[in-house]
Each structure stands twice: as structure tokens, then as C-alpha cells.
PDB file of N, CA, C and O in Angstrom:
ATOM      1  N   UNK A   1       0.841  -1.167   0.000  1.00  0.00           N
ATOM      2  CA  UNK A   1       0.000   0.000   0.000  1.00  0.00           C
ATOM      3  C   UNK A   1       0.891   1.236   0.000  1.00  0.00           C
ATOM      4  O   UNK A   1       1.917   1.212   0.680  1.00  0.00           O
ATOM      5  N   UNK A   2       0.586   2.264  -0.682  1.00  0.00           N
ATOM      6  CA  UNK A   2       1.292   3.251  -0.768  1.00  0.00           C
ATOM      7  C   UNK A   2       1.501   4.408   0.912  1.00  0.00           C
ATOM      8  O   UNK A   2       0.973   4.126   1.988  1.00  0.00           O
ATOM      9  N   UNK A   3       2.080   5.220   0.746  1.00  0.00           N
ATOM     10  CA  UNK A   3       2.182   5.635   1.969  1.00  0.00           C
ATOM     11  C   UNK A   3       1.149   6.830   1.645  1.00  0.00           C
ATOM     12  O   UNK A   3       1.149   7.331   0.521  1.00  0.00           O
ATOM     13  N   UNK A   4       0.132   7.349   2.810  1.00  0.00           N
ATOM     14  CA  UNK A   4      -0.579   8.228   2.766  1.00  0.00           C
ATOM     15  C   UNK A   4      -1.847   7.550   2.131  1.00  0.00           C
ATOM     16  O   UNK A   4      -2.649   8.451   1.886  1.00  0.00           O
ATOM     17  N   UNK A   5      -2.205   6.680   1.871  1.00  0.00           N
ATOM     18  CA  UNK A   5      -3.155   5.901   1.523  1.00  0.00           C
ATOM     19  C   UNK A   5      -4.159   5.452   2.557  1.00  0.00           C
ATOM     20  O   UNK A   5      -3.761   4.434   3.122  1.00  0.00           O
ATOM     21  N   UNK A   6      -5.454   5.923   3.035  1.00  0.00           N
ATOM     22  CA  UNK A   6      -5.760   5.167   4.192  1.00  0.00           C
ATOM     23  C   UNK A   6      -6.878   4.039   3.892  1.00  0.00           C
ATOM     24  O   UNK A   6      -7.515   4.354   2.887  1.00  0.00           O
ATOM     25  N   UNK A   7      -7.264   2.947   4.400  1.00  0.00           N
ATOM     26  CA  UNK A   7      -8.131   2.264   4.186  1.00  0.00           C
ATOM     27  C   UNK A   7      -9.341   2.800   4.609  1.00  0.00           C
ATOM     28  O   UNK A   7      -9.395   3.458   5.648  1.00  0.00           O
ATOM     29  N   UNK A   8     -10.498   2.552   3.793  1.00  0.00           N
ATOM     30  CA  UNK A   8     -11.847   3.086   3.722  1.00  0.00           C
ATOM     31  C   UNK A   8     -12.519   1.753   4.149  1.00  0.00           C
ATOM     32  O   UNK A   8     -12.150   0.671   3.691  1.00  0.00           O
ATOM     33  N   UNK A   9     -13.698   1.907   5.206  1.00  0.00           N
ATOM     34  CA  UNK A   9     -14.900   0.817   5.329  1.00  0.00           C
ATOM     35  C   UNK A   9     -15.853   1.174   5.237  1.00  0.00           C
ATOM     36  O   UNK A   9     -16.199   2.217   5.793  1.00  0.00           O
ATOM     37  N   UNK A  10     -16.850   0.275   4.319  1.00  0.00           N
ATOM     38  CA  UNK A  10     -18.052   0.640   4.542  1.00  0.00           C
ATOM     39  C   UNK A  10     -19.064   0.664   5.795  1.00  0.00           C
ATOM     40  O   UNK A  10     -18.721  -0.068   6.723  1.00  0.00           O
ATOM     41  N   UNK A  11     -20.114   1.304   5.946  1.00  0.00           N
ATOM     42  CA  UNK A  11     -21.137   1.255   6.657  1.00  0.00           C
ATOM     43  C   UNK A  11     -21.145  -0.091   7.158  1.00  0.00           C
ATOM     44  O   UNK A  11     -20.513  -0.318   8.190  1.00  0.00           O
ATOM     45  N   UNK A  12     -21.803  -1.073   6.549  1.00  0.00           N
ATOM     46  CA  UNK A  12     -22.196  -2.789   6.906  1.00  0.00           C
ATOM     47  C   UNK A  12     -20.980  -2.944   7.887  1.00  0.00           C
ATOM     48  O   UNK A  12     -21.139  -2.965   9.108  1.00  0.00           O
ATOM     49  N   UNK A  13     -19.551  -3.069   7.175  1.00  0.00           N
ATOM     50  CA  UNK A  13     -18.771  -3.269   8.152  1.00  0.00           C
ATOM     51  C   UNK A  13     -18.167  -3.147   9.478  1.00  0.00           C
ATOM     52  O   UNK A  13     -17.913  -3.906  10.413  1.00  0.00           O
ATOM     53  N   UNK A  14     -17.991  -1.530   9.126  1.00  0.00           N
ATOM     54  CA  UNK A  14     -18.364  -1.213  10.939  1.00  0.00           C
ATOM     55  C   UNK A  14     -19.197  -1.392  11.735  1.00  0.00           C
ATOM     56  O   UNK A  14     -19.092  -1.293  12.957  1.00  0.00           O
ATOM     57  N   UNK A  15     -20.458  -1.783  10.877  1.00  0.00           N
ATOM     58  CA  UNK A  15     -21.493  -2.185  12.048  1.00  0.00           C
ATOM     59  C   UNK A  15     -21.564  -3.221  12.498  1.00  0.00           C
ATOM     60  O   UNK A  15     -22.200  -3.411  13.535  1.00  0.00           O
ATOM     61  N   UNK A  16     -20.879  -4.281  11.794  1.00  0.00           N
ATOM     62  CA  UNK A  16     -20.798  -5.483  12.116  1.00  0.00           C
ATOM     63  C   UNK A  16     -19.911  -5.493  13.417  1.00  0.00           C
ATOM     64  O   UNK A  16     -20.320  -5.861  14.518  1.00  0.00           O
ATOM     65  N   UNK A  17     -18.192  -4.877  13.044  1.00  0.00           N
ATOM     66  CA  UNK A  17     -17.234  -5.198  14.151  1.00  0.00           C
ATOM     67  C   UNK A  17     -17.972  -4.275  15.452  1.00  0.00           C
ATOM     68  O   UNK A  17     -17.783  -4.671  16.602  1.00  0.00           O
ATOM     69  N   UNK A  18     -18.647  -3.279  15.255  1.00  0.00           N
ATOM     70  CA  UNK A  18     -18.826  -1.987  16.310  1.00  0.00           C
ATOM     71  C   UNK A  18     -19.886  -3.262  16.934  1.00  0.00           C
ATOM     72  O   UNK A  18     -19.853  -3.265  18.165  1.00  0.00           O
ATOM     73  N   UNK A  19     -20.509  -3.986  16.537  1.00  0.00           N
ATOM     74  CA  UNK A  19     -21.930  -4.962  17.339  1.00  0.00           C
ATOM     75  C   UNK A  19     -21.290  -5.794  18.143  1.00  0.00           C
ATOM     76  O   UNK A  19     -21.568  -6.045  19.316  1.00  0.00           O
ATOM     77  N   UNK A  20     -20.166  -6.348  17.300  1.00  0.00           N
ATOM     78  CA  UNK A  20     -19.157  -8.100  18.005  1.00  0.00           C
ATOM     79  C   UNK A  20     -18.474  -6.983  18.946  1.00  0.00           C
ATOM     80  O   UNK A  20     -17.798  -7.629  19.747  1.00  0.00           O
ATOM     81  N   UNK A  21     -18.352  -5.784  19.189  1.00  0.00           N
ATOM     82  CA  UNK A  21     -17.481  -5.437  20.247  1.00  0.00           C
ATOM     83  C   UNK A  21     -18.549  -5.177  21.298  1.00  0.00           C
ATOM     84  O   UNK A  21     -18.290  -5.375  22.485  1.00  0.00           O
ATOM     85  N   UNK A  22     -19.794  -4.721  20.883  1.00  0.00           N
ATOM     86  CA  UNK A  22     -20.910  -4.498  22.265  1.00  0.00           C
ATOM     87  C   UNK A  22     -21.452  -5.252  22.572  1.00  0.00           C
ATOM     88  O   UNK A  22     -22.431  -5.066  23.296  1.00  0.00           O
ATOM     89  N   UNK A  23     -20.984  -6.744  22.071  1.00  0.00           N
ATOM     90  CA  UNK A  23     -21.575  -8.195  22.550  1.00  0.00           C
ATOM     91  C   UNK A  23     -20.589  -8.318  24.010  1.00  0.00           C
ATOM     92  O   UNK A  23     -20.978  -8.505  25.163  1.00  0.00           O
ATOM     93  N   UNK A  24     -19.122  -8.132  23.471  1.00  0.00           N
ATOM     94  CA  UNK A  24     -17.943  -8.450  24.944  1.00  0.00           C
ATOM     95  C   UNK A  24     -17.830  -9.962  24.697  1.00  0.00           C
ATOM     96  O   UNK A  24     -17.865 -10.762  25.632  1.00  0.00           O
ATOM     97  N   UNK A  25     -17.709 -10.292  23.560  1.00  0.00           N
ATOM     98  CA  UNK A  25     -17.662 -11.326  24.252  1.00  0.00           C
ATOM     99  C   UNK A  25     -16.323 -12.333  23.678  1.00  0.00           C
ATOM    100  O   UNK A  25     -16.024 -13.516  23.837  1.00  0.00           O
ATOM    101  N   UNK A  26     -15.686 -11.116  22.897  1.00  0.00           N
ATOM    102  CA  UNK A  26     -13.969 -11.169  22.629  1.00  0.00           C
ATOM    103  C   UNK A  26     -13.188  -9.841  22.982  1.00  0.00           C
ATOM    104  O   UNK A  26     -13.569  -8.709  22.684  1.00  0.00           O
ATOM    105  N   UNK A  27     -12.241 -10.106  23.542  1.00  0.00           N
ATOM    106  CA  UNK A  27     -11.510  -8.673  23.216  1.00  0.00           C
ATOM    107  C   UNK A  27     -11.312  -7.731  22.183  1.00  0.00           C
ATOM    108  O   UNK A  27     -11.470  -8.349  21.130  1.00  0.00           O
ATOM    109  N   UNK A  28     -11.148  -7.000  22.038  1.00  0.00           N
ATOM    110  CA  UNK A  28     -10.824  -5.131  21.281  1.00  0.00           C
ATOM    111  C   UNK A  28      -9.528  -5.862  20.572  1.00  0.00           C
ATOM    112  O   UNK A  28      -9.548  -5.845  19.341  1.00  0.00           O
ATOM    113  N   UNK A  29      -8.300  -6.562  21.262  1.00  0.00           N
ATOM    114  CA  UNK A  29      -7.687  -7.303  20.807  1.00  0.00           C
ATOM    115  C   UNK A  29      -7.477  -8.473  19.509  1.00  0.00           C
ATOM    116  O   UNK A  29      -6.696  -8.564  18.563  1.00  0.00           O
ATOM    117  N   UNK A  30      -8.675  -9.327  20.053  1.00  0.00           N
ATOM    118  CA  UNK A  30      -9.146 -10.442  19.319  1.00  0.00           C
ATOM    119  C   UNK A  30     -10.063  -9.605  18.266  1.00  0.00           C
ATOM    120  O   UNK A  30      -9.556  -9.707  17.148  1.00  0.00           O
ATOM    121  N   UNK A  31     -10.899  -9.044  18.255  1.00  0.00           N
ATOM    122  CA  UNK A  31     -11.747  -8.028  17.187  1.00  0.00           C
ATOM    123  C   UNK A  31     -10.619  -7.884  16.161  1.00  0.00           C
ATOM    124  O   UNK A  31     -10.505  -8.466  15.082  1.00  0.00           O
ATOM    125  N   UNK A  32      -9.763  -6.926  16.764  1.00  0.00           N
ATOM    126  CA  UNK A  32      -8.684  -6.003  15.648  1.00  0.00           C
ATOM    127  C   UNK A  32      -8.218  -7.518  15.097  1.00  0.00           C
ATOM    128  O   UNK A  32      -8.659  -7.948  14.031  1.00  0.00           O
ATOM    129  N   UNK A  33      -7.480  -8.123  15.754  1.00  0.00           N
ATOM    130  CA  UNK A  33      -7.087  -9.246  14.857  1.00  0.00           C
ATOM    131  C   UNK A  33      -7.850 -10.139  14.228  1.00  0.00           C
ATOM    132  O   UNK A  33      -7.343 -11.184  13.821  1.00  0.00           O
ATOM    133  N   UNK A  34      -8.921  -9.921  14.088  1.00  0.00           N
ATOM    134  CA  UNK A  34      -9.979 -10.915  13.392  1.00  0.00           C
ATOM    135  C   UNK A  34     -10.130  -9.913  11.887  1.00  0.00           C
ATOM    136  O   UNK A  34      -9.653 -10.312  10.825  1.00  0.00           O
ATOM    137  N   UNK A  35     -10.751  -8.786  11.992  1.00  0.00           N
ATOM    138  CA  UNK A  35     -10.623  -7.717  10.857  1.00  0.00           C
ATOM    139  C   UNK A  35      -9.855  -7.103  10.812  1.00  0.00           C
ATOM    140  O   UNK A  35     -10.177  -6.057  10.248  1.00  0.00           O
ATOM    141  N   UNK A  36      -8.387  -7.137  11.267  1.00  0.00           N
ATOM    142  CA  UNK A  36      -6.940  -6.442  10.733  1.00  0.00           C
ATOM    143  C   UNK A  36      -7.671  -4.991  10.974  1.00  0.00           C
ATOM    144  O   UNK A  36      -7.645  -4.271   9.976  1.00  0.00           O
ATOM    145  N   UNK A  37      -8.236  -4.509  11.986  1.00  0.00           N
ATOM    146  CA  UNK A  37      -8.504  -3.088  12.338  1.00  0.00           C
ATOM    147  C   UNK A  37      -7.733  -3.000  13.628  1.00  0.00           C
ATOM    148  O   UNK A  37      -7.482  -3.938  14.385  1.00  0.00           O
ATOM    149  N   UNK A  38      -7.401  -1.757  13.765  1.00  0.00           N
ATOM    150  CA  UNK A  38      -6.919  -1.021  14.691  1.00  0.00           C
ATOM    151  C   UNK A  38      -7.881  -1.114  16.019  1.00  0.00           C
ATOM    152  O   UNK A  38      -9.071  -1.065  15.708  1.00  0.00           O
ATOM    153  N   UNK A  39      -7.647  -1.233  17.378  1.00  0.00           N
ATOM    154  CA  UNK A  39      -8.254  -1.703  18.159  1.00  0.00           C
ATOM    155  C   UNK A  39      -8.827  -0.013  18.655  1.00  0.00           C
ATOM    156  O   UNK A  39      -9.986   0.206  19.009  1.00  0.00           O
ATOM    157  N   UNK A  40      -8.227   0.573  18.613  1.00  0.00           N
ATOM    158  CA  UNK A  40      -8.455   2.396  18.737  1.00  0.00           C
ATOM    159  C   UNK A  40      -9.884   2.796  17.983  1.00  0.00           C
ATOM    160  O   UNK A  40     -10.858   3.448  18.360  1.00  0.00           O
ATOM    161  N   UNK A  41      -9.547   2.077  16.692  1.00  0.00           N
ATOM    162  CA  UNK A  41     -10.603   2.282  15.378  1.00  0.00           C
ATOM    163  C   UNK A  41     -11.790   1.237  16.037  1.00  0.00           C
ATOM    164  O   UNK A  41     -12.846   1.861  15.933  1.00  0.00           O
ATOM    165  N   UNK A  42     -11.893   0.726  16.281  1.00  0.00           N
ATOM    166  CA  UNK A  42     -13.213  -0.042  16.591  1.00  0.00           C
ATOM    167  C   UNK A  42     -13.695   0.353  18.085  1.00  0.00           C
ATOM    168  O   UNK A  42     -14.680  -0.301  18.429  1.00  0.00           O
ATOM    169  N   UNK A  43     -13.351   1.030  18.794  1.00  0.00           N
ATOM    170  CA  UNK A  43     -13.663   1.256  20.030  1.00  0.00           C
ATOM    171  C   UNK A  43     -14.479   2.578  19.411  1.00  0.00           C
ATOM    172  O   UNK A  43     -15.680   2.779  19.597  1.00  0.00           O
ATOM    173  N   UNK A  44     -13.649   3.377  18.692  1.00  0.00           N
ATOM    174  CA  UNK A  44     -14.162   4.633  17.883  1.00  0.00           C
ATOM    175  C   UNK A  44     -15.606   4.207  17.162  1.00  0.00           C
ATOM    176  O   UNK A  44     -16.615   4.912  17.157  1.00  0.00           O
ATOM    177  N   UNK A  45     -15.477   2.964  16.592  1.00  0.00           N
ATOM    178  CA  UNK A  45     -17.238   2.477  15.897  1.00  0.00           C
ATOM    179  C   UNK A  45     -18.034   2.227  17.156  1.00  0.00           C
ATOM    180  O   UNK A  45     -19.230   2.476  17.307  1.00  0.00           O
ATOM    181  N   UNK A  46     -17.286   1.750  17.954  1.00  0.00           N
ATOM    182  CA  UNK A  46     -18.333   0.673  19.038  1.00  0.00           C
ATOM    183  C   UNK A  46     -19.279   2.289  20.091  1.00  0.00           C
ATOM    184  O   UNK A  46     -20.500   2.441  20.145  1.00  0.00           O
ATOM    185  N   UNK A  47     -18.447   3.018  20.615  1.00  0.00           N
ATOM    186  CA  UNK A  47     -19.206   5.030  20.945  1.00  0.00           C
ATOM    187  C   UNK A  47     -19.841   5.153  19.777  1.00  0.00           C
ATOM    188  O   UNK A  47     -21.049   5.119  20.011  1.00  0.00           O
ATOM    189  N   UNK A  48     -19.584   5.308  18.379  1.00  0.00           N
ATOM    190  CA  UNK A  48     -20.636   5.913  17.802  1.00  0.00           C
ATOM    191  C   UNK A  48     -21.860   5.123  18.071  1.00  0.00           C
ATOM    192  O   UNK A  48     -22.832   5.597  18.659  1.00  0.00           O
ATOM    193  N   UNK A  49     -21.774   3.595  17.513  1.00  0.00           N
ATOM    194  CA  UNK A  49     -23.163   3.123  17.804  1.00  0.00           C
ATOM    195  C   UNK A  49     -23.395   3.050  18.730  1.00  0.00           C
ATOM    196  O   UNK A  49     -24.616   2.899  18.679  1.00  0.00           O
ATOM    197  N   UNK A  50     -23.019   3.032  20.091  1.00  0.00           N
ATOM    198  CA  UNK A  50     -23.824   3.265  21.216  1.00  0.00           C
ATOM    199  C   UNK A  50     -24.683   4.547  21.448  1.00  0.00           C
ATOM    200  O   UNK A  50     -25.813   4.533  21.936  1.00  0.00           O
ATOM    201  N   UNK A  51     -23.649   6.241  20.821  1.00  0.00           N
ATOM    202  CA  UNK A  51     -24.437   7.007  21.021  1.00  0.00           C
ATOM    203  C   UNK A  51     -25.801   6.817  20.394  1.00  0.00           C
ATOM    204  O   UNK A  51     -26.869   6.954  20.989  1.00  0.00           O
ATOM    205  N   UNK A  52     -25.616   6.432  18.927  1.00  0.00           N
ATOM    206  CA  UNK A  52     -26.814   6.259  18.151  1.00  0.00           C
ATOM    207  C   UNK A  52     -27.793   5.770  18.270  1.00  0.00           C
ATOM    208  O   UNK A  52     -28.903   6.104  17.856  1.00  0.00           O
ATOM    209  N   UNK A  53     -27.390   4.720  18.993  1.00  0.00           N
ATOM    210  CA  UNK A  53     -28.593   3.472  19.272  1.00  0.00           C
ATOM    211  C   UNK A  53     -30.158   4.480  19.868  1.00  0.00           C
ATOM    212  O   UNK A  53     -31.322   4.352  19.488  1.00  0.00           O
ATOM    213  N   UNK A  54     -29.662   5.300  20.748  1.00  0.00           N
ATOM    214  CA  UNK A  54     -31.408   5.367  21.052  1.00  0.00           C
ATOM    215  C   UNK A  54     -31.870   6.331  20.391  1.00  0.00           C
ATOM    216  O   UNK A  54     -33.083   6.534  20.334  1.00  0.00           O
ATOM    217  N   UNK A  55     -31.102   6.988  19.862  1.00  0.00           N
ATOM    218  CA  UNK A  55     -31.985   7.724  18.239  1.00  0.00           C
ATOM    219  C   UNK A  55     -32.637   7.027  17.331  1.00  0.00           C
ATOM    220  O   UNK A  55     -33.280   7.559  16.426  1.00  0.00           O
ATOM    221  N   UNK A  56     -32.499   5.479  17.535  1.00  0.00           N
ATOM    222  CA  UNK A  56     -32.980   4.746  16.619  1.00  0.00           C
ATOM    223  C   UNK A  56     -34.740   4.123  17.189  1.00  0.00           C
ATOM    224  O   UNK A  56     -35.667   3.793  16.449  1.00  0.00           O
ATOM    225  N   UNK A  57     -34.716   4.134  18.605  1.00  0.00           N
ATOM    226  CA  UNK A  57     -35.907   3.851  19.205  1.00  0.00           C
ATOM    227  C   UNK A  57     -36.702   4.994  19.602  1.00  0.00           C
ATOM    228  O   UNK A  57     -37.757   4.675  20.151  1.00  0.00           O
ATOM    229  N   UNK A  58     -36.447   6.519  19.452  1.00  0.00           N
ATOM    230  CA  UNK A  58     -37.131   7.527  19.736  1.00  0.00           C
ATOM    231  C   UNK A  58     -38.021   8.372  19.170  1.00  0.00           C
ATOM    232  O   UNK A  58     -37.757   8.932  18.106  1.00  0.00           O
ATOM    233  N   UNK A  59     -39.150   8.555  19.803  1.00  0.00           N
ATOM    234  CA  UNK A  59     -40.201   9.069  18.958  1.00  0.00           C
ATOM    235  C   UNK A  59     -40.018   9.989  17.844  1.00  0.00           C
ATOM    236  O   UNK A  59     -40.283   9.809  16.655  1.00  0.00           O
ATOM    237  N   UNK A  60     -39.388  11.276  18.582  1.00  0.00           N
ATOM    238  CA  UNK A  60     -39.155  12.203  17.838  1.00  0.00           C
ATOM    239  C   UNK A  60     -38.377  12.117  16.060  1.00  0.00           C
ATOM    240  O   UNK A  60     -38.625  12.771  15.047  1.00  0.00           O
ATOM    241  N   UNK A  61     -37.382  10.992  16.336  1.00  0.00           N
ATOM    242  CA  UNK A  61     -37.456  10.041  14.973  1.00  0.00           C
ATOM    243  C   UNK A  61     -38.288   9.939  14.235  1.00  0.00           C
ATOM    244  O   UNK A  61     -38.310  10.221  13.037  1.00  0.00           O
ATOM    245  N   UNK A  62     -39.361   9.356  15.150  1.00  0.00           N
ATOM    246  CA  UNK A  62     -40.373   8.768  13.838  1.00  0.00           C
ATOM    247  C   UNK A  62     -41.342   9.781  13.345  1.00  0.00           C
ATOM    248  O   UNK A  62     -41.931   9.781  12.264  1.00  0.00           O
ATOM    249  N   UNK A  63     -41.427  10.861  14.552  1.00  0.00           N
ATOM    250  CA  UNK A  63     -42.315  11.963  13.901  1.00  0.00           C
ATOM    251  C   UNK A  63     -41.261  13.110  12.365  1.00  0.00           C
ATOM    252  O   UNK A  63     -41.693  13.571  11.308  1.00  0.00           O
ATOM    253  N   UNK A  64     -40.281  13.150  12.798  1.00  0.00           N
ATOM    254  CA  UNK A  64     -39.494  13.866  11.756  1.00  0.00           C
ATOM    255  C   UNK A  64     -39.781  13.082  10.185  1.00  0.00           C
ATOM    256  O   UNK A  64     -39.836  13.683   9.112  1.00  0.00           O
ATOM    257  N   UNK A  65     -39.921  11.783  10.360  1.00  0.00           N
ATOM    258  CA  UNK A  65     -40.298  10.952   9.147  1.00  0.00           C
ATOM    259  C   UNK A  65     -41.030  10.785   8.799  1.00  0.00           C
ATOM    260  O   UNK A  65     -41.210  10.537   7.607  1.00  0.00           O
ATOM    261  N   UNK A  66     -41.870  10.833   9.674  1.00  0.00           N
ATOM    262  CA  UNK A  66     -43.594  11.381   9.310  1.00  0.00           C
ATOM    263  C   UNK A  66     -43.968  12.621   8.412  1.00  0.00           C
ATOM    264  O   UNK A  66     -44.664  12.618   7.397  1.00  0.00           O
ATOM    265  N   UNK A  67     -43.306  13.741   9.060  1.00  0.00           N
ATOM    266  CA  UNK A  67     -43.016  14.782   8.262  1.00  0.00           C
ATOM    267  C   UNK A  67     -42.495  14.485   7.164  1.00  0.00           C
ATOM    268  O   UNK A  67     -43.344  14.447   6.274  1.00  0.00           O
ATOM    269  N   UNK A  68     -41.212  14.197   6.740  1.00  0.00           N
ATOM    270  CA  UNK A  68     -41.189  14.072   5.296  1.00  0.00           C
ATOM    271  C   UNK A  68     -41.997  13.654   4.288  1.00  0.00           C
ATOM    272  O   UNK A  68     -42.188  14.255   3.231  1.00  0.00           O
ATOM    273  N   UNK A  69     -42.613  12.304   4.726  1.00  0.00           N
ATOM    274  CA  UNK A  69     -43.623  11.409   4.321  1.00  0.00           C
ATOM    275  C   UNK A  69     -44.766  12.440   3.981  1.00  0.00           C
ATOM    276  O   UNK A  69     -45.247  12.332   2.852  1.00  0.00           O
ATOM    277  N   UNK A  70     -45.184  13.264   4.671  1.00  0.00           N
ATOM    278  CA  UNK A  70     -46.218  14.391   4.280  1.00  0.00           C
ATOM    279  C   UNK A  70     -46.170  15.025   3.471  1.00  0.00           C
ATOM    280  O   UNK A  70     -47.152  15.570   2.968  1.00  0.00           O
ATOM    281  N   UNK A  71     -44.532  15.201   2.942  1.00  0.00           N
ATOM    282  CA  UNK A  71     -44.356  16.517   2.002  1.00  0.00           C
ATOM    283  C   UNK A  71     -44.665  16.322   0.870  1.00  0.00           C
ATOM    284  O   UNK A  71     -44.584  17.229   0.043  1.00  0.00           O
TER     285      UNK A  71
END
């Protein structure tokens, strides 16, 4: 790989490793070495989806989509 080159992941992917890390039920360690990610980098996915998660069950969500749906 060239230098200054960084690797890109998609969406699916991080959500996958960011889930197997909020299971616990391998190490940050064992993770990184399973998908050759940086153990820094997946702790970094595993906070986002936690913050996210209850934006995903909250009303105010579903009314904003409601709204669009109206327009």
C-alpha cells in the first residue's frame, strides 16, 4: 500500500465489528485481529453506535419521518 493511503470501510462493516465489540464477548484485541482493524478504530465504531442506538428507538425520529412522508 502506498504511503498516505488510508483504508476506507463501509457502513455494513463497521457495524458489524462496532456490534461483536458491544456483545464483549472477545476482546478489542481479538476483534482487531480478526478484521486487521486497529483496536483504537473499533472502540471509535463501538461510541458511535452506542451514542446512536437510542436515536434509533425515539419518537421524535419517527415523527421527523412522518413529516417528510407528508411533504
Amino acid at each position: 500500500m502506498l504511503l498516505g493511503m488510508r483504508k476506507t470501510y463501509d457502513a455494513a462493516f463497521k457495524a458489524k465489528v462496532a456490534l461483536e465489540a458491544v456483545k464483549g464477548e472477545k476482546t478489542m484485541a481479538q476483534i482487531a485481529s480478526d478484521y486487521s482493524v486497529h483496536p483504537n478504530q473499533i472502540r471509535l465504531w463501538r461510541k458511535h453506535l452506542l451514542e446512536l442506538l437510542p436515536e434509533i428507538f425515539s419518537n421524535r425520529r419517527s415523527q421527523q419521518e412522518k413529516a417528510r412522508e407528508d411533504i
